[in-house]
TORPA-34542 format. One record per residue (C-alpha): residue in three letters; y negated, x negated, z. Coordinates in steps of 0.02 Angstrom, whole numbers, plus 50000, padded with zeros to 5 digits. Layout:
// residues N
alaYXZ...
//
This chain:
// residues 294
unk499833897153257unk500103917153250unk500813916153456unk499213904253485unk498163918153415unk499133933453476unk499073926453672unk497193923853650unk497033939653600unk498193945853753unk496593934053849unk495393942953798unk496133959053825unk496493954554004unk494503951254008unk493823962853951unk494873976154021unk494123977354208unk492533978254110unk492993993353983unk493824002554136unk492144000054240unk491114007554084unk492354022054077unk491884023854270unk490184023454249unk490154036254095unk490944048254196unk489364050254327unk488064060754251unk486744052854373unk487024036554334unk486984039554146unk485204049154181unk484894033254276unk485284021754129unk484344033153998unk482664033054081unk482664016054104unk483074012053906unk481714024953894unk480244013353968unk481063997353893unk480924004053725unk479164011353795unk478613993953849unk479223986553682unk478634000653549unk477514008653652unk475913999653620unk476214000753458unk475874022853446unk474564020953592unk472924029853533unk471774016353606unk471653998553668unk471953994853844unk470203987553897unk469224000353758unk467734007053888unk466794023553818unk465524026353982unk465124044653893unk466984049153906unk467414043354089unk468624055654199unk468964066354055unk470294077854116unk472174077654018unk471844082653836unk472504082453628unk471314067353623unk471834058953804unk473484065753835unk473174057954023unk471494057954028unk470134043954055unk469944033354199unk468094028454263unk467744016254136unk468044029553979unk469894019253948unk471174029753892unk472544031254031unk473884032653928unk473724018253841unk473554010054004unk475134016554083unk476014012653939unk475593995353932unk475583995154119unk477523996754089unk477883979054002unk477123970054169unk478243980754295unk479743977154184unk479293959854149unk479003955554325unk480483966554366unk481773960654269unk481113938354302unk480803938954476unk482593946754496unk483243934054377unk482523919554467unk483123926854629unk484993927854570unk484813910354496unk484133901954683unk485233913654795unk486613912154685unk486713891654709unk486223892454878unk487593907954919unk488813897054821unk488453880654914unk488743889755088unk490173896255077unk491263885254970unk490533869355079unk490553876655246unk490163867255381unk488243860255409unk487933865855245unk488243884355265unk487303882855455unk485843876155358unk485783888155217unk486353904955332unk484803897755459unk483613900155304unk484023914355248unk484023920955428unk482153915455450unk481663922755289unk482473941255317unk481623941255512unk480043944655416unk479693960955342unk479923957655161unk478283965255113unk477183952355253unk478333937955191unk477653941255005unk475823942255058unk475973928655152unk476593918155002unk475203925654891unk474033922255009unk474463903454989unk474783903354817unk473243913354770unk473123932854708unk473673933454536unk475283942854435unk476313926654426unk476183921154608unk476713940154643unk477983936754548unk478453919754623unk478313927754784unk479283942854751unk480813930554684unk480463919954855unk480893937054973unk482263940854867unk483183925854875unk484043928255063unk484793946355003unk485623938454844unk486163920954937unk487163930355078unk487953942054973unk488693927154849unk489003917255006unk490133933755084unk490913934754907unk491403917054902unk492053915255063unk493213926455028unk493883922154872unk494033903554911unk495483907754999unk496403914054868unk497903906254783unk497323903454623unk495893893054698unk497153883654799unk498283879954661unk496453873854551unk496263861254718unk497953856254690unk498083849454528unk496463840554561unk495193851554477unk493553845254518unk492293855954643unk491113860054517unk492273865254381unk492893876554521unk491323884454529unk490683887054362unk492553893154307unk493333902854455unk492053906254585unk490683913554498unk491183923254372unk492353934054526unk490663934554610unk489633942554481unk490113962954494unk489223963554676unk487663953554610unk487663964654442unk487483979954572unk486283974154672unk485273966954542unk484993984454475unk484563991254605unk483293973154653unk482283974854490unk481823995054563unk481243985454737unk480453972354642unk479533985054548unk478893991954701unk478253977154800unk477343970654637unk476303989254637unk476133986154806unk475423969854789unk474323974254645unk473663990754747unk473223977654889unk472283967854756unk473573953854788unk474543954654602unk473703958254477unk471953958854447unk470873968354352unk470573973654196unk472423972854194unk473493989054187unk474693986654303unk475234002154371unk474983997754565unk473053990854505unk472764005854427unk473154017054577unk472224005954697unk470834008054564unk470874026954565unk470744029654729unk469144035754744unk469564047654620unk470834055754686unk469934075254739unk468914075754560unk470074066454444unk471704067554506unk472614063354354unk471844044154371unk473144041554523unk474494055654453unk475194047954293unk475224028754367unk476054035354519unk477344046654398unk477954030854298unk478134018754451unk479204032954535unk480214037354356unk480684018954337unk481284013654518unk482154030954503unk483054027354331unk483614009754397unk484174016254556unk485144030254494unk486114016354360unk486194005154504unk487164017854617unk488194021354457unk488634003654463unk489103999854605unk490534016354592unk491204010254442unk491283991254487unk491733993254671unk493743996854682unk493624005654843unk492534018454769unk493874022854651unk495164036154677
//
């Protein structure tokens, strides 16, 4: 029992320690730990936030409208009297939320598609790789109009379409992985005893695959961020009264020479947030990428 317990332990160990070494890594870039602490920053915003905000998000007062930054508006009012800061901080649980799913939903599809390709080879993979060909020839930007434009203009169909676009850069980058490690020996010798295909997969193959998609998963939900502020500034996400940070700058655009501030602080925490998950990304990828080790 104690040698059944002490070579689990040695297991584990084994585990985690590519993980532990990779945190070490990633500790040791100031950047990427500036990275990781703004984006904790707007999580807890978009979690706690609403709770301090000095006003509700839709609260109109006409007789205070474009009141410049101030102890009462710390961001000032937008046209309608609303207080911007509650706004922006609100703003931040829809650009995480549609962040962080669409990203999630992408990994998920491209993942099983990637997966299929290159362990199954053959008409499979020329299928798959012809898809995902078609899909990147379009700008990725057109490609999600174009599905919003069937779907309808609303937040969740820019997030279904921003999950869509995404799909093609996770699926080829699982399908590279796999080929690659399907030829290994450990994978031969799991054919060889008769270990079934999809025990393969869920066991061996995917969990080697996962440090690439970790890394550019980061650095998706920061892209993802971006297309859904530029949907909602095209009036193709989501629609008003809702604060989402890309409505709100296509809303203040009139505003922009008298009340600049409208446009400013909107603009501020879409560009802080793709920054913070960029910078962790890039950390990432350092500390989980061997060949960026010295």
């Amino acid at each position: 029992m104690a040698e059944t317990a002490a070579a689990d332990k040695q297991e584990m160990q084994k585990v985690a320690g590519p993980w532990k070494e990779a945190w070490r890594g990633f500790r040791k870039s100031k950047v990427a730990v500036v990275g990781m602490g703004i984006v904790i920053f707007f999580i807890l915003l978009a979690i706690f936030g609403p709770l301090f905000t000095p006003q509700g998000i839709n609260e109109q007062n006409l007789s205070q409208r474009l009141l410049p930054p101030s102890g009462d508006h710390w961001m000032g009012t937008d046209d309608f009297g609303r207080d911007i800061l509650s706004r922006v901080v609100y703003g931040a649980r829809i650009s995480l939320w549609v962040g962080f799913l669409a990203v999630i939903g992408s990994v998920i599809v491209g993942s099983i598609l990637g997966i299929l390709a290159g362990y199954y080879g053959r008409w499979v993979d020329t299928i798959i790789s012809r898809l995902f060909d078609i899909m990147l020839a379009f700008p990725s930007i057109l490609l999600a109009i174009a599905v919003v434009s069937v779907l309808g203009p609303s937040l969740r169909n820019a997030l279904i379409a921003i999950a869509i676009i995404n799909v093609p850069n996770f699926g080829r980058l699982i399908r590279s992985k796999v080929l690659s490690i399907k030829e290994d020996e450990y994978i031969m010798s799991a054919k060889a005893i008769g270990m079934k295909d999809n025990r393969i997969l869920v066991s061996h193959i995917l969990p080697n695959s996962m440090a690439p998609v970790i890394v550019q998963g980061t650095l998706a939900i920061a892209t993802a961020i971006i297309e859904a502020a530029a949907l909602g500034f095209l009036g193709l996400g989501a629609q008003a009264p809702s604060p989402e940070w890309g409505k709100m700058l296509a809303d203040s655009r009139s505003y922009l020479t008298n009340a600049p501030w409208t446009m400013i602080f909107p603009g501020l925490a879409i560009m802080l947030t793709v920054l913070g998950f960029n910078l962790m990304g890039d950390g990432l990828r350092d500390a989980l990428d061997p060949r960026m080790k010295s």
